[in-house]
N, C-alpha and C positions, 0 to 999 in steps of 0.2 A: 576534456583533456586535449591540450595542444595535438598530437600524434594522431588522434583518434581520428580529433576535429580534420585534420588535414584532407583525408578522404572525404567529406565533404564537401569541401571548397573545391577540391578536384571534379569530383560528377556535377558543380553547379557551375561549373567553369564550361566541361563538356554541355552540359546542356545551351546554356547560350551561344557556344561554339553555333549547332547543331539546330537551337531553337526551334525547338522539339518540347512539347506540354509538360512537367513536372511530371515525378512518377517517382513513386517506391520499388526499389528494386532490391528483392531479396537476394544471397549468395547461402547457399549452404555449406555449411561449417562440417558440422558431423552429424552424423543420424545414428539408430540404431534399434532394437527392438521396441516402438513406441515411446520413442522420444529424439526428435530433433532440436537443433541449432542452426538460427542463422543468423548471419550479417546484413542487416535492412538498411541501404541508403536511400534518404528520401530527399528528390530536389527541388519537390513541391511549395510555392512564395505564396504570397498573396492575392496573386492575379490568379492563381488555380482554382478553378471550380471544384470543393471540396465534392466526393462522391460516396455512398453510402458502401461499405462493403461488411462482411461476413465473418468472424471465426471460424474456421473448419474444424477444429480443435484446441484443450484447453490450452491456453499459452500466457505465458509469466517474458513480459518484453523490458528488459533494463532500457534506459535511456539512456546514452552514453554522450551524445552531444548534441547540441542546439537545445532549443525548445520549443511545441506545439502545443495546440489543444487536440486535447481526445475527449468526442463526442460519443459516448455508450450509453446504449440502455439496460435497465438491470430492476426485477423483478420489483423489489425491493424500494431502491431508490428511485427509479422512475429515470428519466432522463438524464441523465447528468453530463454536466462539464468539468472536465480539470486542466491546468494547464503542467504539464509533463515536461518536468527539468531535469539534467543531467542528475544522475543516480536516486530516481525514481524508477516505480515500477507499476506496470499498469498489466490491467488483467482484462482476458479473453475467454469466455465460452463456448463450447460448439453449440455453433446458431447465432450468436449473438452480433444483432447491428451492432457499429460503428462507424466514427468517422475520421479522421485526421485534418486538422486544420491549421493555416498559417497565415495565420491576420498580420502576426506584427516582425516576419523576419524569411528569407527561406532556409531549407534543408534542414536536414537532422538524420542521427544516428541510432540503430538501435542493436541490442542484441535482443535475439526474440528465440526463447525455450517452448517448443512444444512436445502437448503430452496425449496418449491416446485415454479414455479413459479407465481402462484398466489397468495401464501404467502408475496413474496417479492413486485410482483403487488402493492398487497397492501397498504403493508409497506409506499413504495414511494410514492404513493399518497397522503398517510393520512400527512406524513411527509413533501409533499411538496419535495419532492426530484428528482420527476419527476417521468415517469411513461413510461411502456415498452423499451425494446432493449436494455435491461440493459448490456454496455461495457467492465466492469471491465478491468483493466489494469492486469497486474500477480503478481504484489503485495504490498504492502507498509513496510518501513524502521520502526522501532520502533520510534513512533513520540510522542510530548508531550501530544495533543492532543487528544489522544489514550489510554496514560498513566494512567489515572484512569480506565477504566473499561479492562485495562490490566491486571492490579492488583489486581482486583474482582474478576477477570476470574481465574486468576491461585493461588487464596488465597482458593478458593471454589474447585480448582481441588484437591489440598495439602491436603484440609478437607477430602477427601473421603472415605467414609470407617471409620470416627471418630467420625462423628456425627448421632445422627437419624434424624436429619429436612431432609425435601427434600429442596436442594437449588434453589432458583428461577428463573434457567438457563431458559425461555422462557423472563424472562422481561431483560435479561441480550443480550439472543440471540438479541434480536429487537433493544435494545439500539444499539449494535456493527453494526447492519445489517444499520441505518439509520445512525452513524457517518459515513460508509464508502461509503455507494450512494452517502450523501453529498460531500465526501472529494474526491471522484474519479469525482463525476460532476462540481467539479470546480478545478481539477485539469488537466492539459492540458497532451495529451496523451504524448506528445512531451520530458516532463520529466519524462517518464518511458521509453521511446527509451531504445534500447536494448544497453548494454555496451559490448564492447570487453576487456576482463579479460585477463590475461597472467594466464596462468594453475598454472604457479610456484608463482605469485605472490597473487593468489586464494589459493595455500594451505600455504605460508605463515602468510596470513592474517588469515586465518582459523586456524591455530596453535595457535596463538596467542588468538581468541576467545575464545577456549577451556578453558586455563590456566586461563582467567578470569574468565569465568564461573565456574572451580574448585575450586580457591577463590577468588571469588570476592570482599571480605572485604581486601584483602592483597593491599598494598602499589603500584599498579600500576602508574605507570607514564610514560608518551610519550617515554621519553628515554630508559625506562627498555625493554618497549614494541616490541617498536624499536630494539632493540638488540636483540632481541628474533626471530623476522623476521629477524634479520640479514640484516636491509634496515638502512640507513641513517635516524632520523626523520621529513625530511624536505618527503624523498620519502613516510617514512612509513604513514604519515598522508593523504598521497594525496592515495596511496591506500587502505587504510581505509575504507575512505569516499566513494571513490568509490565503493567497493564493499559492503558496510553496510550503508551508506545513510545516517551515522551519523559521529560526531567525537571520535575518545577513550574516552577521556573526557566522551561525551554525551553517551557512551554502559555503560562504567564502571558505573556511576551514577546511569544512568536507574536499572540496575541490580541486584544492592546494593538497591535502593529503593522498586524495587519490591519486594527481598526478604526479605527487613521490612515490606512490607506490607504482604505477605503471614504470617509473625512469628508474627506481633501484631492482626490476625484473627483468630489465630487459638494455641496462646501459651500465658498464664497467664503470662507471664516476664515482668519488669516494663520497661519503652518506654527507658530510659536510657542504660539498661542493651541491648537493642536490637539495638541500636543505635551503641553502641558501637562493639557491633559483626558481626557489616556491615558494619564496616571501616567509620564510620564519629568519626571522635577526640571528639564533644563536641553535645551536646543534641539541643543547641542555631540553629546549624549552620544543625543539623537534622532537626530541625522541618522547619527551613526556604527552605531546599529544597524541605521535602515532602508537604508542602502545595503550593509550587512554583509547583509541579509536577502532585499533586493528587487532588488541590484545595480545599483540607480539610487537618484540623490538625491532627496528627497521634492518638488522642485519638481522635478524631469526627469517624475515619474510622473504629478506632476499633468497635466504637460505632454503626455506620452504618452497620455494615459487622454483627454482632451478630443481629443487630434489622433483617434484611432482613433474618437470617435462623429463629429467632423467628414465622417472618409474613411467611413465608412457610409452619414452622410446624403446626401454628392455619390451615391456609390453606388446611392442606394433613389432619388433625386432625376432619374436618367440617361435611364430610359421615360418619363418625363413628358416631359423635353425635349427628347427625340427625337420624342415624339407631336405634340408645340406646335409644331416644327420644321417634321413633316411638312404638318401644317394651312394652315400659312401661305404 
């Protein structure tokens, strides 16, 4: 998303200032009884010497802009590579290597949830989701199913800084933490097997991400796309899929819908006027995907997204006026 992305450009901007090595750097959002939030900007290019580091704890990380590879190892799958594009999600265990790498572009954004493990214990019980030895696979594709509180996630990262509520990242964490126990418990490890990638046809595809994500309301289409990898579209779509999990079609969509949903959260525009500068031709054929997408209609979301910082601020708002109560 344009907004997101912006803070990006800005620490890769500083960093050349400064020319100073690439580096991730977390901000913390919210924390709380075994479970944090944070805001991960990373301005790490291709010339960085990628370096091995560690999970401390389990953590569920959206990608909210650019794209990388993440290098993890995993019982199961044994080594593996993916390349982690705006509204995927990649997972972390305590202990577990990994790596972050950027062959084909720099910088990137994340939101990264972590959880102690008796938080998550929890979770899964209460949820029915099962309980202990929790597996995680290394990550999931941007899926539809995912799609609305993807769009919560990174309409509330966008806010930052603009609002006074506190946003209600703990009932947002839990929501995310129990779609994906469920979605990895009955997802069979077997389709997250690890793929063999051509280097050349990972930063092809990877080129081609970029330019969507710079605009994503622009005219994209298979064949433009296509041309742009410099693949045939019969090839370009086969690795696509491959290496994103979804179709062009289905990134381009997704992308354009989220970044409706971040602008009707967080920007007074009328739903038309934002429809339109997200690349859908007509209002009709907006609303039918984002309620195909988010399972609400783009004024319920708005509606929902402003209720949910209202119930936060009574919330943060409660010790005060119980203290002001006591005083008097």
């Amino acid at each position: 998303m344009v907004k997101i992305a912006v803070e990006v450009e800005r620490a890769l901007a500083e960093r050349a200032a400064d020319g100073v090595p690439g580096r991730a750097t977390p901000r913390r959002i919210a924390q709380g009884e075994g479970w944090t939030v944070s805001d991960v900007v990373c301005t790490c290019g291709p010339h960085d010497r990628p370096f091995e580091e560690r999970h401390a704890s389990f953590a569920i990380a959206l990608v909210t802009a650019r794209s990388f590879q993440y290098h993890a190892s995993h019982r199961k799958l044994g080594r593996s590579c993916e390349l982690m594009t705006p509204g995927s999600l990649l997972f972390g265990q305590p202990g577990q290597c990994f790596e972050c790498k950027h062959e084909h572009g720099a910088g990137d954004r994340c939101l990264s949830f972590g959880f102690s493990s008796e938080y998550l214990e929890r979770i899964a019980i209460d949820s029915g989701a099962g309980s202990g030895g929790f597996d995680f696979g290394v990550h999931l594709p941007p899926l539809r199913v995912l799609s609305p509180l993807v769009a919560r996630a990174c309409a509330a990262l966008a806010a930052q800084g603009q609002r006074s509520a506190v946003f209600p990242w703990e009932e947002l964490g839990l929501e995310l933490a129990v779609s994906v126990l469920q979605l990895m418990g009955g997802r069979a490890l077997e389709t997250l097997e690890k793929r063999e990638i051509a280097t050349s046809t990972l930063a092809r595809v990877t080129r081609t991400l970029r330019t969507i994500e710079r605009e994503p309301g622009a005219g994209h289409t298979l064949a433009t796309l296509a041309r742009e990898a410099r693949l045939s579209p019969y090839h370009f779509l086969r690795a696509f899929q491959q290496v994103t999990g979804v179709t062009p079609h289905q990134y381009v969509l997704r992308l354009r819908l989220r970044e409706a949903a971040v602008r009707l959260a967080n920007e007074p525009e009328r739903i038309l006027d934002i429809a339109l500068d997200c690349g859908f031709g007509d209002v009709s054929n907006f609303n039918r995907a984002f309620r195909s997408e988010f399972g609400s209609s783009p004024r319920d979301f708005r509606r929902k997204q402003a209720a949910a910082y209202h119930r936060a601020a009574v919330c943060a708002a409660l010790p005060e006026i119980h203290l002001a109560a006591s005083m008097t």
